[in-house]
ChimeraX commands (.cxc) that place a marker at each C-alpha (Angstrom):
marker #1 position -110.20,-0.85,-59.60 radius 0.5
marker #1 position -110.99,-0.77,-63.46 radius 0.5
marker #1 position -110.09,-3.89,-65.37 radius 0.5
marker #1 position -106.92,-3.05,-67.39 radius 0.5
marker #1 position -108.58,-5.15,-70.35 radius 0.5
marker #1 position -111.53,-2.89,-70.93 radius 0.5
marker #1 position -112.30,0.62,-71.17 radius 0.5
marker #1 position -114.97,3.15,-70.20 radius 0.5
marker #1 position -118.01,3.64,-73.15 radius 0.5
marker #1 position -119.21,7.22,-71.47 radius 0.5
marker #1 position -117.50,8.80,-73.32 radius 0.5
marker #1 position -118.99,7.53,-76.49 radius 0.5
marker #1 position -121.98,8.29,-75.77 radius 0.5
marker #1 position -120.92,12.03,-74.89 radius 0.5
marker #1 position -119.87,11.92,-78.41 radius 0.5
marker #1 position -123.23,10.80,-79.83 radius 0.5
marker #1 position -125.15,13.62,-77.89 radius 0.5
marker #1 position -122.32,16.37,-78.09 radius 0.5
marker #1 position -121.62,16.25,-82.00 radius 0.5
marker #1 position -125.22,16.73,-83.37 radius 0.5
marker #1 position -125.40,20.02,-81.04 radius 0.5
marker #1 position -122.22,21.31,-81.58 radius 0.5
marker #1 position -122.66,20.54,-85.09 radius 0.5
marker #1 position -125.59,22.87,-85.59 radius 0.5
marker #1 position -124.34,25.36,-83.91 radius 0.5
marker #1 position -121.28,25.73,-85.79 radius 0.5
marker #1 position -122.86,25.45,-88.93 radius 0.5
marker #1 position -125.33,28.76,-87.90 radius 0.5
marker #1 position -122.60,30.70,-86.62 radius 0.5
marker #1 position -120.91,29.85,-90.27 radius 0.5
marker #1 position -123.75,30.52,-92.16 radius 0.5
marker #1 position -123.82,33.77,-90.53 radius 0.5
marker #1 position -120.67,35.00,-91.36 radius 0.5
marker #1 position -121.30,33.92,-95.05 radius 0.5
marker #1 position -124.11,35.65,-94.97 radius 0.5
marker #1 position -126.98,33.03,-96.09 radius 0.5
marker #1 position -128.84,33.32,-92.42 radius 0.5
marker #1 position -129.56,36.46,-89.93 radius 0.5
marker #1 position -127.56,36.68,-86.82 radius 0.5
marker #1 position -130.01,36.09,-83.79 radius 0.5
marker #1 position -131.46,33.72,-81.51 radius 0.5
marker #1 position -132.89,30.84,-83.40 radius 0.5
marker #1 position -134.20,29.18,-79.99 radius 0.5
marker #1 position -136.40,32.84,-79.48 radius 0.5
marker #1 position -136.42,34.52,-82.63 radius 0.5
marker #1 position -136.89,31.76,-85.15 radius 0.5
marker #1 position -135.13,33.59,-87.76 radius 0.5
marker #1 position -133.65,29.97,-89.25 radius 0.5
marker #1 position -134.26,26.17,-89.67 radius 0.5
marker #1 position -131.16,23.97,-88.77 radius 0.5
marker #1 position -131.62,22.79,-92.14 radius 0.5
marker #1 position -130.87,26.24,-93.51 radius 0.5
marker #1 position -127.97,26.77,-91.10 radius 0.5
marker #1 position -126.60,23.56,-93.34 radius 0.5
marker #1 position -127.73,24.11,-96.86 radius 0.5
marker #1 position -125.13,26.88,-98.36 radius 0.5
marker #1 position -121.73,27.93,-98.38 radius 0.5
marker #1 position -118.80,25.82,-96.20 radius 0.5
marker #1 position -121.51,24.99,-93.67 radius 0.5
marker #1 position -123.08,22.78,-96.03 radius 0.5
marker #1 position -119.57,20.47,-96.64 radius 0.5
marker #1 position -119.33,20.44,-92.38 radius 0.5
marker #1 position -122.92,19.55,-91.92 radius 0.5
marker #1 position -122.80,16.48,-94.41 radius 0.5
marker #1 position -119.03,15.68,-93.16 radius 0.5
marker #1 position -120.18,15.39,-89.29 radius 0.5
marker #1 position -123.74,14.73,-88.89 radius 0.5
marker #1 position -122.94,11.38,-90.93 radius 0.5
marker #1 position -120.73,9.99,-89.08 radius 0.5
marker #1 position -122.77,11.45,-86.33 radius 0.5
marker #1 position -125.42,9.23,-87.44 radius 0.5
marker #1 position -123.69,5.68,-87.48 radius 0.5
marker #1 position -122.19,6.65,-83.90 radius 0.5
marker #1 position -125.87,7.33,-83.04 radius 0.5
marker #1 position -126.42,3.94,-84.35 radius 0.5
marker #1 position -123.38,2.12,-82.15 radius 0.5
marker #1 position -124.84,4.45,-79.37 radius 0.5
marker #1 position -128.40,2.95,-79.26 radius 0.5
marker #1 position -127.11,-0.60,-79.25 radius 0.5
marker #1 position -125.59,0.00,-76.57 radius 0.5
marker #1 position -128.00,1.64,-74.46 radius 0.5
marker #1 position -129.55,-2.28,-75.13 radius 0.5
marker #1 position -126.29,-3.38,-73.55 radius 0.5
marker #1 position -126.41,-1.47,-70.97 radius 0.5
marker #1 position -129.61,-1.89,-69.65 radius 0.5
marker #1 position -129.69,-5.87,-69.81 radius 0.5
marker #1 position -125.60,-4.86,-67.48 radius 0.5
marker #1 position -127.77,-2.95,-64.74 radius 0.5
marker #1 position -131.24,-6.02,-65.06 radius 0.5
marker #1 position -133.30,-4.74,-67.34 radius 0.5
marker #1 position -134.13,-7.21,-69.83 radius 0.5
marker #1 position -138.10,-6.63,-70.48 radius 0.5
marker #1 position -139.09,-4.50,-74.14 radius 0.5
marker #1 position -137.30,-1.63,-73.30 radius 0.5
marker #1 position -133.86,-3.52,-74.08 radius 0.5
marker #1 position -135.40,-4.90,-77.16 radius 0.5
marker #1 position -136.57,-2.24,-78.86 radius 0.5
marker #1 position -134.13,0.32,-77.83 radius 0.5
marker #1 position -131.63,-0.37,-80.33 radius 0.5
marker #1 position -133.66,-0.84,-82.97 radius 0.5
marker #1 position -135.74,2.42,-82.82 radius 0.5
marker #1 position -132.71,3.71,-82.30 radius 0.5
marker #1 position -131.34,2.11,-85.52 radius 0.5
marker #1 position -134.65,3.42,-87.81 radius 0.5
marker #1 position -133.86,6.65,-86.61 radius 0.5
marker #1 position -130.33,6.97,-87.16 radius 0.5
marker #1 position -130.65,6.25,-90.71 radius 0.5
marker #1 position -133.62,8.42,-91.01 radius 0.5
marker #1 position -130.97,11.22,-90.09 radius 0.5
marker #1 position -128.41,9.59,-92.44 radius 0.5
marker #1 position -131.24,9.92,-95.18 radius 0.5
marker #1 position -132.47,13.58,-93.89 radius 0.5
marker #1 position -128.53,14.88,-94.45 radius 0.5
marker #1 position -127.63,12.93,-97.51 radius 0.5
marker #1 position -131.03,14.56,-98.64 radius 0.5
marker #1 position -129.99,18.62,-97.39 radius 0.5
marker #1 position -128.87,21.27,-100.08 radius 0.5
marker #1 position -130.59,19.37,-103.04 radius 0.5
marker #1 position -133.89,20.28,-104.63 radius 0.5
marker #1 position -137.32,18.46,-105.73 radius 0.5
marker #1 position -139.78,16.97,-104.53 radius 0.5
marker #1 position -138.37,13.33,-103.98 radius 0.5
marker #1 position -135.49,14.88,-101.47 radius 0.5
marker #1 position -138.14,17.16,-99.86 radius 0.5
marker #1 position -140.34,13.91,-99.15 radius 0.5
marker #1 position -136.59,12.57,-97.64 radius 0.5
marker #1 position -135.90,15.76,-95.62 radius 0.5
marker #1 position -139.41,15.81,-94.03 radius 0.5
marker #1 position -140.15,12.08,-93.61 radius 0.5
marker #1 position -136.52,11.61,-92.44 radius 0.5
marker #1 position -136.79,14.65,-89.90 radius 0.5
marker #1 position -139.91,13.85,-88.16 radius 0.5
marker #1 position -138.95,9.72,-87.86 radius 0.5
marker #1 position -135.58,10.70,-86.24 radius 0.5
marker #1 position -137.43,13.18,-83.29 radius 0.5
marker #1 position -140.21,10.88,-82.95 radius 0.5
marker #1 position -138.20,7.54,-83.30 radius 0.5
marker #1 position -135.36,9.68,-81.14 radius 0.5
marker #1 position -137.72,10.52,-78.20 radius 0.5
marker #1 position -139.27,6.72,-78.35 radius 0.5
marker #1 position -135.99,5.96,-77.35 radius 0.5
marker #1 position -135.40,7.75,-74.92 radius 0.5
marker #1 position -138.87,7.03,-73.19 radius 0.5
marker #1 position -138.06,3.49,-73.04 radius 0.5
marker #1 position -135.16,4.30,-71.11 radius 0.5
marker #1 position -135.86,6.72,-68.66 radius 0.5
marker #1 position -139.23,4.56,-67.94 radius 0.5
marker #1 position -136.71,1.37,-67.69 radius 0.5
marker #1 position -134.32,3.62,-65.66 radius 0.5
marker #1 position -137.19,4.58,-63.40 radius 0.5
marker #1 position -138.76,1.11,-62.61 radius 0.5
marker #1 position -134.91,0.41,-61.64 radius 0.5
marker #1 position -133.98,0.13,-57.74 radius 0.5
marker #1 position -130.79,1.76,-58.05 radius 0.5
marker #1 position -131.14,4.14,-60.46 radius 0.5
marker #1 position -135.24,5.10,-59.57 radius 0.5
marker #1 position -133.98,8.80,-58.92 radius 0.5
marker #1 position -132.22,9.17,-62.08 radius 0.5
marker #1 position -134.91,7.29,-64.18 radius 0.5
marker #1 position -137.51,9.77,-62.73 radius 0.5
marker #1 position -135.57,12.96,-63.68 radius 0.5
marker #1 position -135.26,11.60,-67.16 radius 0.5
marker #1 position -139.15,11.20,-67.38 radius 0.5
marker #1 position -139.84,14.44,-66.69 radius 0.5
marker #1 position -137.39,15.66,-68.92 radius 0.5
marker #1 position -138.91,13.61,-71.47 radius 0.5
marker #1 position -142.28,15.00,-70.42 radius 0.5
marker #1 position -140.50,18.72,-70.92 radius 0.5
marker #1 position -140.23,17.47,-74.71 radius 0.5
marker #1 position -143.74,16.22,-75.16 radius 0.5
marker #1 position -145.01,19.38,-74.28 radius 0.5
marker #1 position -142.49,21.30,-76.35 radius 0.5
marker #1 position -144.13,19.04,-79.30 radius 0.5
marker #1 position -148.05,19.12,-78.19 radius 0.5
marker #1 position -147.53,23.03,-78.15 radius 0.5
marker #1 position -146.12,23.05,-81.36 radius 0.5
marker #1 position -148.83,20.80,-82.47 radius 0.5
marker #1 position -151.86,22.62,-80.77 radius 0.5
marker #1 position -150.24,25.99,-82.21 radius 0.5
marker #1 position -150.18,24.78,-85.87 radius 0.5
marker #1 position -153.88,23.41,-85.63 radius 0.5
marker #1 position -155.24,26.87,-83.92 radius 0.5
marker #1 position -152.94,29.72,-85.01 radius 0.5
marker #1 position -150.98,28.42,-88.16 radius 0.5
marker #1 position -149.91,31.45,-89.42 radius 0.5
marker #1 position -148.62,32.05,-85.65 radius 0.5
marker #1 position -146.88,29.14,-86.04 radius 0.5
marker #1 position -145.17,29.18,-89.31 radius 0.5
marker #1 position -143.62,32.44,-87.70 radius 0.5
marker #1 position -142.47,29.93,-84.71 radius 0.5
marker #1 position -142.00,26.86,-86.10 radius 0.5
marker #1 position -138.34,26.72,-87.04 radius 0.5
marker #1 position -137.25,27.79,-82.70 radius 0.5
marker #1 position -139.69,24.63,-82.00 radius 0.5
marker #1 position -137.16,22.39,-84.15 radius 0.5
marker #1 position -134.35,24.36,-82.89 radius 0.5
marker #1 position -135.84,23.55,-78.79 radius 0.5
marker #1 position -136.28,19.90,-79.77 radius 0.5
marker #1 position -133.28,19.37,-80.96 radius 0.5
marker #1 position -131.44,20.88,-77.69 radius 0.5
marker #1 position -133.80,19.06,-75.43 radius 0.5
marker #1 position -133.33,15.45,-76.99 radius 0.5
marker #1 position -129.13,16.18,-77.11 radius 0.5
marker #1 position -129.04,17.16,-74.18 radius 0.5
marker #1 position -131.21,13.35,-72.90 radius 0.5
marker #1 position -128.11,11.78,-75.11 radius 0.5
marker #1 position -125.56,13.83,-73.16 radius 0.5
marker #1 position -127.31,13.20,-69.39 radius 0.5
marker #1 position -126.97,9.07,-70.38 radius 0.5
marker #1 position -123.43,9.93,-71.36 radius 0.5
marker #1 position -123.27,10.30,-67.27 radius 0.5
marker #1 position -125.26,7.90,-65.95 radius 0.5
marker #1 position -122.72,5.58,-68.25 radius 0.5
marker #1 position -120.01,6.97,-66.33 radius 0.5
marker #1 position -121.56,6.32,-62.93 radius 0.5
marker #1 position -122.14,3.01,-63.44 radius 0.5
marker #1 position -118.92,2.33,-64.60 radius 0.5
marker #1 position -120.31,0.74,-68.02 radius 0.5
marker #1 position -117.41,-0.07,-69.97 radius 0.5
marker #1 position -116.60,-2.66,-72.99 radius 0.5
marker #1 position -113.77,-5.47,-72.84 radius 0.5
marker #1 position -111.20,-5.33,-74.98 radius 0.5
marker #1 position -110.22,-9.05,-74.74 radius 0.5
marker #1 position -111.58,-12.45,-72.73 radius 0.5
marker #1 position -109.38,-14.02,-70.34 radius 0.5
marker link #1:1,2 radius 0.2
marker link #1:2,3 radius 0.2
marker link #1:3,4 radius 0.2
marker link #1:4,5 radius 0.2
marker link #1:5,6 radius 0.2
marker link #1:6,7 radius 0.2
marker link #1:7,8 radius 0.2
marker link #1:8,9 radius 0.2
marker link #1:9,10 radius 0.2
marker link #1:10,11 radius 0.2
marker link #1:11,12 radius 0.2
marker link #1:12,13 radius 0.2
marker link #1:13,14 radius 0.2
marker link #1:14,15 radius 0.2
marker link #1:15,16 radius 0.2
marker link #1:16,17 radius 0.2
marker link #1:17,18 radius 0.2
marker link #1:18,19 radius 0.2
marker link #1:19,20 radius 0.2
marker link #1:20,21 radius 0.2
marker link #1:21,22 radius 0.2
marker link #1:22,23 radius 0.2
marker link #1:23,24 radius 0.2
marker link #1:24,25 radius 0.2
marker link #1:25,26 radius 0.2
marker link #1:26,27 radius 0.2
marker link #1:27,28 radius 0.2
marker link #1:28,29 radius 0.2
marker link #1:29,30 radius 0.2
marker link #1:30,31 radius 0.2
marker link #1:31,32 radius 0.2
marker link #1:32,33 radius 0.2
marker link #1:33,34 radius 0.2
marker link #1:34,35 radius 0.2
marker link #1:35,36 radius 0.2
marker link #1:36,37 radius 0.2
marker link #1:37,38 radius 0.2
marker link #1:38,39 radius 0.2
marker link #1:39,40 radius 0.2
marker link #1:40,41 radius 0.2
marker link #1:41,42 radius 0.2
marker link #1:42,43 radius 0.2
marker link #1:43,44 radius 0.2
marker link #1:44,45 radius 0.2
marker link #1:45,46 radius 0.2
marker link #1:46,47 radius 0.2
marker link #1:47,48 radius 0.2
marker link #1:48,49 radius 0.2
marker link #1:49,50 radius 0.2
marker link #1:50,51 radius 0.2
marker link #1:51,52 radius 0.2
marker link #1:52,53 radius 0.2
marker link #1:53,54 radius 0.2
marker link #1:54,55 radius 0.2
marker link #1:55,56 radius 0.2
marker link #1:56,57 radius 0.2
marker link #1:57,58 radius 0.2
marker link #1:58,59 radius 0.2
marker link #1:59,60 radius 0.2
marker link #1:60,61 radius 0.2
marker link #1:61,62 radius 0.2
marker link #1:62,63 radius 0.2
marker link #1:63,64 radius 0.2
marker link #1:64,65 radius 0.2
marker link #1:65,66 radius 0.2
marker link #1:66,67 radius 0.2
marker link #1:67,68 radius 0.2
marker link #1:68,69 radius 0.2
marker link #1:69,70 radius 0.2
marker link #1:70,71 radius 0.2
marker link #1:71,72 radius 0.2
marker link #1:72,73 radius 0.2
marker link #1:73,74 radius 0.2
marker link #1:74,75 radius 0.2
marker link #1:75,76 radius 0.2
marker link #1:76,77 radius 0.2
marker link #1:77,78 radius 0.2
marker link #1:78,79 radius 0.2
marker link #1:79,80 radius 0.2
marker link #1:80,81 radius 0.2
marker link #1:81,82 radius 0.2
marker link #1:82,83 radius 0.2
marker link #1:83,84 radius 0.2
marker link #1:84,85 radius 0.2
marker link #1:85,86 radius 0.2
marker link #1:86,87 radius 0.2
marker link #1:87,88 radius 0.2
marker link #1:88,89 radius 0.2
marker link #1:89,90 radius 0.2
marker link #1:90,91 radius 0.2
marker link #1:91,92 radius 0.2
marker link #1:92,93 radius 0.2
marker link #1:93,94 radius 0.2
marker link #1:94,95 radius 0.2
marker link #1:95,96 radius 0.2
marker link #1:96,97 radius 0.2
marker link #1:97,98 radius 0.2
marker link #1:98,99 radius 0.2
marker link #1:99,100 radius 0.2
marker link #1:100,101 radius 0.2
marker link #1:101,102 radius 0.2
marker link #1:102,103 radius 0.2
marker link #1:103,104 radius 0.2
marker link #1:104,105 radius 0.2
marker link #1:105,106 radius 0.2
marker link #1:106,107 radius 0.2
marker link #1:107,108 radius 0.2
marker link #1:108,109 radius 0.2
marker link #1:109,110 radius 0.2
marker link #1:110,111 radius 0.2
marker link #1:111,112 radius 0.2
marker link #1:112,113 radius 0.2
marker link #1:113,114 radius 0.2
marker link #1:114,115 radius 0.2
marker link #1:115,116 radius 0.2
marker link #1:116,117 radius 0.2
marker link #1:117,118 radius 0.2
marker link #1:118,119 radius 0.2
marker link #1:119,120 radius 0.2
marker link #1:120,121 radius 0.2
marker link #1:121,122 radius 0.2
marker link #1:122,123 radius 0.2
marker link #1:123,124 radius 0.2
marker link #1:124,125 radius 0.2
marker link #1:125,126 radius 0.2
marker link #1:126,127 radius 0.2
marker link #1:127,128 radius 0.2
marker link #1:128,129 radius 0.2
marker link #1:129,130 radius 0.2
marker link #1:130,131 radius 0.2
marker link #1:131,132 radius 0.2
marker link #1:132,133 radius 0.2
marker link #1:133,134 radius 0.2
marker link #1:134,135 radius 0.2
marker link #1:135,136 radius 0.2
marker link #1:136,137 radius 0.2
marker link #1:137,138 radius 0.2
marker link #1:138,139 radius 0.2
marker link #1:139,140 radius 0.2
marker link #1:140,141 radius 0.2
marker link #1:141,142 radius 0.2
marker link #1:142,143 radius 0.2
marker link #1:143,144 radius 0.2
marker link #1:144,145 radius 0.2
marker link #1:145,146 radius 0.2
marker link #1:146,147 radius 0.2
marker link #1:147,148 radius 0.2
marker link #1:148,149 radius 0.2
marker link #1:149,150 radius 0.2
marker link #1:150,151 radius 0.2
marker link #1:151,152 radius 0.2
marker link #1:152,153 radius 0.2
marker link #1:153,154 radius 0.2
marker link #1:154,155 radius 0.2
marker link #1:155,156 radius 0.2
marker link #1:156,157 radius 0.2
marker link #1:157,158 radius 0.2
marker link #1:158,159 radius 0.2
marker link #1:159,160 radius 0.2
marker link #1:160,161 radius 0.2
marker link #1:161,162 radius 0.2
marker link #1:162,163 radius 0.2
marker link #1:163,164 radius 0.2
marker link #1:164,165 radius 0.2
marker link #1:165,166 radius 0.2
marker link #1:166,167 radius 0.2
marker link #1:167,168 radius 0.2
marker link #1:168,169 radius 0.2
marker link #1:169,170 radius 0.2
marker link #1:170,171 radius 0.2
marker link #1:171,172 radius 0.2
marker link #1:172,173 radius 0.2
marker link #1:173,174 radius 0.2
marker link #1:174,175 radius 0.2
marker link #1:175,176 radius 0.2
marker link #1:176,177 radius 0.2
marker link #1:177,178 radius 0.2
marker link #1:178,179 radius 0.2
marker link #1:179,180 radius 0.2
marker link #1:180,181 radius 0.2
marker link #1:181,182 radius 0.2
marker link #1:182,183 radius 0.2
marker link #1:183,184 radius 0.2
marker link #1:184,185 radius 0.2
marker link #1:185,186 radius 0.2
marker link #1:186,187 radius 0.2
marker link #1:187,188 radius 0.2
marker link #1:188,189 radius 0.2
marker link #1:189,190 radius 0.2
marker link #1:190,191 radius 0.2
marker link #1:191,192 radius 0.2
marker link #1:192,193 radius 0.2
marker link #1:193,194 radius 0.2
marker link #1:194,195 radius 0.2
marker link #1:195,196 radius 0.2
marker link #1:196,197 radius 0.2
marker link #1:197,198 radius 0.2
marker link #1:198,199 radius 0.2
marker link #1:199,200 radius 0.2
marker link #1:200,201 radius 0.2
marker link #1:201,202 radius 0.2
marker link #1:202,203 radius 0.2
marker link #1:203,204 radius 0.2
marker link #1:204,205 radius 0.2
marker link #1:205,206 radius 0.2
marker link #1:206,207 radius 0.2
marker link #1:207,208 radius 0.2
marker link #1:208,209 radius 0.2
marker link #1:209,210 radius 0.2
marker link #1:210,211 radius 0.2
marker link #1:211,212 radius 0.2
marker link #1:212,213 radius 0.2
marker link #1:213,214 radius 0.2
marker link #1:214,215 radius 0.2
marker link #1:215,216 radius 0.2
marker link #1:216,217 radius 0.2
marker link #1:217,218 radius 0.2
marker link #1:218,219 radius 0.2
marker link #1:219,220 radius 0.2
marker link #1:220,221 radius 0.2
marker link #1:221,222 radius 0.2
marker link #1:222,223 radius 0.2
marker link #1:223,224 radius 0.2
marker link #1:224,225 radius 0.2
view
């Protein structure tokens, strides 16, 4: 039986993988209707950035007014994937540096949408440098844990799936890499469904913790006693 003085954190970090993707989608589907981006499939067709999908229109006020907030739950959420692992005996680097990658990378996304919808070429620098930190710092992450998860007696199975769904991601990224050293102009035709791929793969890591937190009951006490 649960202890009445504490409550379940799964659901937090449901939040922190859930609000990012549902986020981006809205704002496409918006930005469609108001006309500033081409209904299609951005994952296949690469007709869009997600920055674009958040630049004009009311899609721009509901980009800025969720993927903040977004970003200091993504904060909260990293810290507690520290937490969490020392709970289940993990208490090597990955628990260190977990939360603060986790930190750098959630304000590189704070900077990236503060940045959005304005021009020159100090908030292009912000966009691009705060972009690439939160993937890479992002997929760091989740690395640590899955490799954590994996070395794990208990949860072996689970940390091994994770791997090679962080593997999945790599290779999304090496493609994208080896495409823009060998066909660029190939690529610059493809580049925005990469972002658009990268983005579902690394919510969707967020959203598979989000269960393993529930499984293993991890859950945060309201009081001592």
């Amino acid at each position: 039986m649960a202890d009445h003085r504490s409550f379940p954190l799964w659901w937090l970090a449901l939040a922190a993988g859930a609000i990012p993707l549902l986020t981006i989608h809205a704002t496409f589907f918006i930005s469609v209707l108001e006309g500033h981006v081409p209904l299609c499939i951005p994952y296949w067709d690469s007709c869009t950035s997600i920055s674009r999908t958040g630049r004009y229109g009311t899609a721009y006020f509901l980009f800025k007014g969720t993927m903040l907030p977004a970003a200091l739950l993504g904060i909260l959420f990293w810290w507690l994937n520290g937490r969490w692992l020392r709970q289940l005996g993990v208490h090597g680097a990955s628990a260190a540096w977990v939360p603060w990658l986790g930190l750098i990378a959630c304000v590189s996304l704070g900077a990236y949408t503060l940045a959005l919808g304005h021009e020159g070429d100090g908030f292009n620098l912000i966009r691009r440098t705060g972009v690439v930190l939160y993937f890479a710092l992002t997929f760091i992450s989740q690395l640590l844990i899955s490799a954590a998860l994996r070395s794990h007696p208990n949860w072996h199975t689970q940390g091994d799936r994770l791997l090679k769904w962080c593997q999945l991601t790599l290779g999304v990224g090496i493609v994208s890499v080896i495409l823009d050293g060998v066909a660029p102009a190939f690529y610059s035709q493809r580049d925005d469904a990469f972002e658009w791929v990268l983005a579902l793969l690394i919510n969707i890591h967020a959203l598979w913790l989000a269960w393993l937190w529930r499984a293993s009951r991890f859950r945060a006490r309201l009081w001592a006693g």
